[in-house]
C-alpha positions, 0 to 999 in steps of 0.5 A, a space after each residue: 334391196 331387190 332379191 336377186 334372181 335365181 339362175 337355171 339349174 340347168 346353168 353352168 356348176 360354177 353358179 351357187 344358189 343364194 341364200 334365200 332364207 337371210 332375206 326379210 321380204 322372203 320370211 315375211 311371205 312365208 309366215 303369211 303363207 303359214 299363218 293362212 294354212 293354220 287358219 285353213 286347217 282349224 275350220 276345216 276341224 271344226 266342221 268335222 266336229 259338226 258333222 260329227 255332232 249333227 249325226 250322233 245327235 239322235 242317240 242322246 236321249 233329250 229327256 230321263 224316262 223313269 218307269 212308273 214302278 221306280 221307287 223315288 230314292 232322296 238325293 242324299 241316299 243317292 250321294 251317299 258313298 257304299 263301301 264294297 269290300 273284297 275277299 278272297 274267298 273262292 266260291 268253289 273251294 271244297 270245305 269237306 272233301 273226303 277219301 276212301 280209306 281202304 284200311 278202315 273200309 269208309 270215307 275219312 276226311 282229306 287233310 286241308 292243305 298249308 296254304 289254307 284257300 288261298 292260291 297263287 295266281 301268278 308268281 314273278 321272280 326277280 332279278 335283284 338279290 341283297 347284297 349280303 346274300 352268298 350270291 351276291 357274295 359269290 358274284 362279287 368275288 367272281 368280279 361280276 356287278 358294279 364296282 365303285 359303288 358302296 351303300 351312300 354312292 360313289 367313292 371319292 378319295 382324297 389326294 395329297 397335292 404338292 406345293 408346286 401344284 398349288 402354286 400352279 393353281 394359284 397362277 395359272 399360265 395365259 393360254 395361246 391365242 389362237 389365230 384370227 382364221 381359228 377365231 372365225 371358225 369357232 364365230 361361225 360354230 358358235 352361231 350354229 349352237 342351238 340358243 340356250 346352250 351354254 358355251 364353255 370357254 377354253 380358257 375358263 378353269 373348272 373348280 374341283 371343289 364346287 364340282 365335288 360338292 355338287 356331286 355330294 348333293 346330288 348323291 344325298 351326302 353333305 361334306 361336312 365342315 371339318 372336312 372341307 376346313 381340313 382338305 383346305 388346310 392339308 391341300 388334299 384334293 377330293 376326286 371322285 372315282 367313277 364307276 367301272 361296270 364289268 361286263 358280262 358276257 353274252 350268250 347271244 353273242 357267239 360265232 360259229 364254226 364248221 370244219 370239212 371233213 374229207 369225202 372219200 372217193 366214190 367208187 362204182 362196182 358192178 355185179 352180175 347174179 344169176 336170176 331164180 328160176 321161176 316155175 307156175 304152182 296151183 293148188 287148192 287149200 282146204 282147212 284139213 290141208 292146212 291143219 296137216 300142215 300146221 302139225 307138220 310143222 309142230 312136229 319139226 320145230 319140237 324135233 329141233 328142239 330135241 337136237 339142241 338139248 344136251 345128250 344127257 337131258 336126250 338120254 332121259 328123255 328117251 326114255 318116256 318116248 313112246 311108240 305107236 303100240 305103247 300109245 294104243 295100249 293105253 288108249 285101250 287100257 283107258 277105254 276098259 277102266 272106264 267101263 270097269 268104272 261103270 260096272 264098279 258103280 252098278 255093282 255098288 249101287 246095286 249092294 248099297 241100294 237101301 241107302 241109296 233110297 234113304 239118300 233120295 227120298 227117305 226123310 224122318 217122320 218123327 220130325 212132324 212130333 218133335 218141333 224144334 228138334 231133328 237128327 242126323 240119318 247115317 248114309 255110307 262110311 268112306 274107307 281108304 284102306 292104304 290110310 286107315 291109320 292116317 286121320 281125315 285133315 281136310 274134306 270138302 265138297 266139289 263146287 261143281 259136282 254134287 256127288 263128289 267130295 275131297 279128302 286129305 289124309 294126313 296125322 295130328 298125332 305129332 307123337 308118332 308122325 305118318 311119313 305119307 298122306 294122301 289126297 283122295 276123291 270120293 263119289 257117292 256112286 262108289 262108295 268102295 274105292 275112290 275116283 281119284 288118289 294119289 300118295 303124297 311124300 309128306 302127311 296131307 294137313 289142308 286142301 282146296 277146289 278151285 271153283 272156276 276150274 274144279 279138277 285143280 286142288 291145292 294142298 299144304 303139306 305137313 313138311 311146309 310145302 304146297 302143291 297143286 293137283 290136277 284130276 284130269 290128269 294120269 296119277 303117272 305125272 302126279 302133282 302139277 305144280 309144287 314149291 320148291 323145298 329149298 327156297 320157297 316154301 313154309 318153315 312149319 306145318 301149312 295149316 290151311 290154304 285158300 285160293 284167291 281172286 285172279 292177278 291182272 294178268 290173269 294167273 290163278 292165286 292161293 293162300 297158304 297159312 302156316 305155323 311159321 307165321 307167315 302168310 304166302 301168296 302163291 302164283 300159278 305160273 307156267 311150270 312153276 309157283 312163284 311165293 310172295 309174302 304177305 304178312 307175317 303174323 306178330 305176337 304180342 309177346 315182348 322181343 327177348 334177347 338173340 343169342 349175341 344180345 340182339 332183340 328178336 320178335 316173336 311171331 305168332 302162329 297161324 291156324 287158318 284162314 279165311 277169304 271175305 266172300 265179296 271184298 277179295 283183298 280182305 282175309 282174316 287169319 285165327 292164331 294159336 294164341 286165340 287171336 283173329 286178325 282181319 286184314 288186307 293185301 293191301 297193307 301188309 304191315 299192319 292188321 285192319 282190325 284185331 279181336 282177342 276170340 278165344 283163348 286156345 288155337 282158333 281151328 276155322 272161321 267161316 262167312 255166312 252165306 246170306 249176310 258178309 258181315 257175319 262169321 262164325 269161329 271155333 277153337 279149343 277152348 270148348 267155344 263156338 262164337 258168332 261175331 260181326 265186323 266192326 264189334 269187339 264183343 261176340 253175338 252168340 257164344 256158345 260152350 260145346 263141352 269139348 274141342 270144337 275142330 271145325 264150324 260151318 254155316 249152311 248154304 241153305 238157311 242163314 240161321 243154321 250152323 253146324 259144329 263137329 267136336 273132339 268127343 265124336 258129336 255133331 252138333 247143329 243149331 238153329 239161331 231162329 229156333 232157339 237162340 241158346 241150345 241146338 236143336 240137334 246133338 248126335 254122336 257120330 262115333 265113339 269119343 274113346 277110339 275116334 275124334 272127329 275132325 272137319 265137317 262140311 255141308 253139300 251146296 246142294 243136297 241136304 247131306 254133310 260129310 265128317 271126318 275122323 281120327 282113323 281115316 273114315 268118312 261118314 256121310 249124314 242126311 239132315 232130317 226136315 226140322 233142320 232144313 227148315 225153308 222160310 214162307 213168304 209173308 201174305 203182303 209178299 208171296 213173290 219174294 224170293 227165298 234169298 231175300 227172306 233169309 236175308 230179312 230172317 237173319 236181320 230181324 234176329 240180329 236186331 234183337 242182339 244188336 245195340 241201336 247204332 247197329 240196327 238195320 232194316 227190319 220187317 214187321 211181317 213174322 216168319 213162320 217156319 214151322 
């Protein structure tokens, strides 16, 4: 049979397309057609792969080169299967990390964290949670997650069937048959199926049974016997509840919503001003002109100043304004003081001019005949008569001026207590009346010069007040800066004060030490002092009982003070009850390091000029004693027969100290001389009437300052045995004399040191004599 023509598309639409795919002539050549593009298609891949091959070939190497050296391994070697092993060690990870410890002063070992070496490279959080867990609780409660599910899979129930259900069963009604054009329809699907699909029939019943045992069996649960027996017997039907999954909501799936607000009318209004008026301006400025200006307007902003005051603050105020004459007079009354100064110390020098000469260039030749032994040559006595019955607290010399000496009058006779002191600076120049002195309200107990700025002086006070003074000032404005009496301010006598290092933002600080047992950092501010504890000084005494059954620390008393010359944030603090704490700002609660020293009130410690690690400390208990960081036990001891009231190194020699005792006698050793008695003891004044107190060394001349019970000074010369300079070894002239006394001071110590504590010391010999 011919395949019929196919008519022109352009053709009428009435004519439909044949259906060419039924006939078997058109199959057959069209799987001729197919089977010839297969063929096509593999040779022109296999000559691809030739090509492919032919061009790659000239990389494979034809034949195993061997260098000559190669070592000849055997085959069962080669097959032999090694076993690698991986750790997890990390080949960066720091075994002794160390810290510095401020507290202790060195390096202490880092704690090793939990986790030991081990670290976490990436951490995954799941989505899952148990079902027991109070989230997933909380969530089924919310109704979130799957419902119809328990742990073997999904629920079946049973249902009771009635006796008409089972009989409907039993006999099921003959469905309708559809007509013959239904049947046609259905032929026609069912041909169009894919093959292999199983055509379920209308007709056909759907076993419950079957299909819940199927479903058991995929769930891994089997019916057992006595059930199915028992869902025969009774006519219950089992029916498997599907899952319901509730749906969550989504956060994605939102829809936005805008609203229009109301847009007022815009209106146009229209002003009209009037212009300036402009006018050409020419000058020339100068710097003077501009400095004119400058205090111009100065002088206008503190006139608004004025006019803003209260009329009370202005009425007083008025009062100290000045007038043009005023101002003059004291300009005048200033120029003639100064030349009245210069005329006083002619005068003096000129009366005192033998021990002027002794003070420069007289030294005792009796030295020359007595080795190891010196004396002290009496110079000028500082007399204030106002305070001849106040005793001399405090001196100290001027860092920056050779000549000049602080005092502080105060009284340590608490039997019969001063109700004024006073704060004096002394020049050798004039020895008949001080450069400088102002009455205090209060007995002056301690002072100090600032180093940086040498005319500010800070001073504690008997009623637990501090104050600073400034020299340059008129002795009208009197103190500079005080604490207040109500709030800041010690509750005991402030027995020593020292400044300190500079705060960041770069305001002065001092230190005040009192018997209330508190240390205080006092800020230099604008126009006042700001108090900040530091510590406060515990006792070892156990707490006793309040009054209403509470338990109260005793804190213990402190004597003085005293700042490391290198470490600024390491001070250490004597007490009344012998103890010297040392200790740090930057913990506060606890001491770094406590040593029980003396026995009775330590009255000062003091740093060696040459060597940071050792000190020096007196007390009442009759004692001197040399000591160095770290140790418990004392270098040096020394028994003086009397209250020692104060000990200090000389700048010059880092083995030569001097002592000042209550029975009037100084006393001034040599540990490189003699190691176990001074090389001088001289008395000073008589122990009957007077005691002396402090004691100070000139950084620059060899002369000391002492001070007595009965308001004087006295000013000694130290013969050459006592100022004994160190002579460089052969093998080193050019060594400096700081070093040689630094090495002095070494090869001492090492004779007195355990062998832990050895350093270096020089073989060389010092010969001072």
């Amino acid at each position: 049979m011919a395949p019929k023509k196919i008519p022109s598309p352009q053709g009428s639409s009435k004519h439909r397309l044949p259906d060419l795919w039924r006939s078997k002539s058109t199959e057959k050549s069209l799987g001729i057609l197919l089977k010839r593009l297969k063929q096509k298609d593999a040779a022109s891949k296999s000559r691809g792969n030739l090509i492919e091959d032919e061009a790659l070939e000239w990389l494979k190497p034809r034949a195993l080169i061997k260098p000559d050296d190669q070592e000849d391994v055997p085959e069962a070697d080669l097959d032999e299967e090694v076993g690698r092993v991986l750790t997890t060690i990390n080949p960066n990870w720091v075994a002794d990390e160390v810290a510095y410890h401020y507290g202790l002063g060195r390096f202490v070992a880092k704690p090793k964290p939990t986790f030991g070496k081990a670290y976490p490279l990436y951490i995954y959080q799941g989505t899952a949670i148990r079902k027991d867990s109070e989230e997933a609780k909380a969530q089924i409660a919310a109704g979130y997650g799957m419902v119809g599910f328990d742990d073997a899979g999904p629920k079946r129930a049973k249902v009771k069937k009635s006796a008409a259900e089972e009989e409907e069963e039993e006999e099921p009604e003959p469905e309708p048959q559809p007509p013959e054009e239904a049947k046609a329809e259905e032929d026609a699907v069912a041909d169009e199926e894919k093959p292999g699909e199983a055509v379920e029939g209308p007709h056909e019943p759907e076993p419950v049974a079957d299909d819940l045992e199927a479903t058991a069996g995929d769930v891994g649960e089997e019916p057992e016997g006595d059930e199915k027996d028992e869902s025969k017997d009774t006519g219950e039907e089992v029916l498997e509840i599907k899952p319901r999954v509730k749906k969550l909501a989504n956060q994605f799936n939102f829809c936005e919503r805008a609203a229009l607000t109301y847009n007022f009318p815009r209106r146009s209004v229209d002003t009209q001003t009037i212009p300036p008026p402009r006018a050409n301006y020419g000058s020339t400025a100068l710097q003077c002109i501009i400095f004119d200006y400058y205090q111009e307007d100065y002088a206008r902003k503190q006139r608004e100043k004025e006019e803003d005051k209260p009329k009370r603050l202005r009425k007083k105020t008025a009062k100290h304004v000045k007038s043009a004459q005023q101002i003059h007079d004291e300009q005048l009354a200033q120029r003639i003081r100064e030349a009245w100064t210069i005329l006083e110390r002619l005068v003096n020098q000129n009366i005192y001019d033998d021990i002027a000469q002794d003070y420069r260039y007289w030294d005792d030749p009796s030295d020359e005949f007595r080795e190891g032994m010196g004396s002290l040559l009496p110079l000028w006595r500082f007399q204030f008569e106002p305070m001849r019955s106040h005793a001399v607290c405090d001196v100290q010399w001027n860092p920056h001026y050779q000549d000049l000496f602080a005092v502080a009058y105060g009284s340590l006779d608490f039997t019969s207590q001063q109700k004024t002191g006073c704060l004096c600076l002394y020049s050798i120049k004039n020895p008949a009346y001080p450069e400088y002195a102002v009455v205090t309200d209060s007995p002056v107990i301690c002072l100090d010069v600032y180093k940086e700025t040498p005319y500010l002086i800070c001073v504690g006070l008997y009623d637990g007040n501090v104050c600073v003074y400034n020299a340059q000032l008129t002795l009208e404005s009197s103190y500079q800066y005080k604490s207040d009496s109500v709030r800041d301010k010690h509750s005991n006598i402030v027995w020593e004060v020292r400044w300190g290092a500079r705060l960041i933002d770069g305001e002065s600080t001092f230190f005040s030490i009192s018997g209330d047992g508190r240390v205080v950092q006092w800020a230099v501010m604008p126009g006042e002092l700001q108090a900040t504890t530091i510590i406060t000084l515990t006792s070892n005494v156990p707490p006793i009982p309040g009054p209403d059954g509470t338990m109260i620390n005793v804190n213990s008393c402190g004597s003085c003070i005293c700042f490391h010359p290198e470490k600024p944030d390491i001070f250490m603090v004597g007490t009344e009850d012998g103890m010297i704490h040392t200790c740090s700002l930057k913990y506060n609660r606890n001491y770094v390091r406590s040593v029980q020293g003396h026995h009775m009130p330590v009255y000062r410690i003091n740093y060696n000029y040459f060597n940071n690690s050792i000190y020096a400390s007196c007390s009442g208990d009759w004692r001197v004693k040399i000591w160095e960081d770290g140790r418990e036990e004392p270098l040096f001891m020394f028994e003086l027969g009397a209250a020692v009231g104060d000990v200090k190194w000389a700048p010059y020699s880092s083995t030569v100290f001097a002592a000042c005792t209550a029975d009037g006698k100084v006393y001034v050793y040599d540990l490189n001389v003699n190691k176990y008695r001074p090389i001088c003891v001289q008395a000073v004044v008589s122990k009957k009437t007077k005691k002396l107190t402090r004691i100070d060394f000139n950084t620059r001349l060899p002369v000391i300052v002492c001070g007595d019970t009965k308001g004087t000074c006295h000013v000694l010369k130290l013969s050459p045995n006592l100022r004994v300079m160190c002579k460089p070894p052969k093998k080193a002239q050019g060594v400096d004399q700081r070093t040689l006394q630094i090495m002095k001071l070494d090869k001492l110590l090492s004779l007195v040191r355990d062998p832990p504590y050895q350093t270096g010391v020089v073989d060389e010999k010092f010969d001072d004599d």
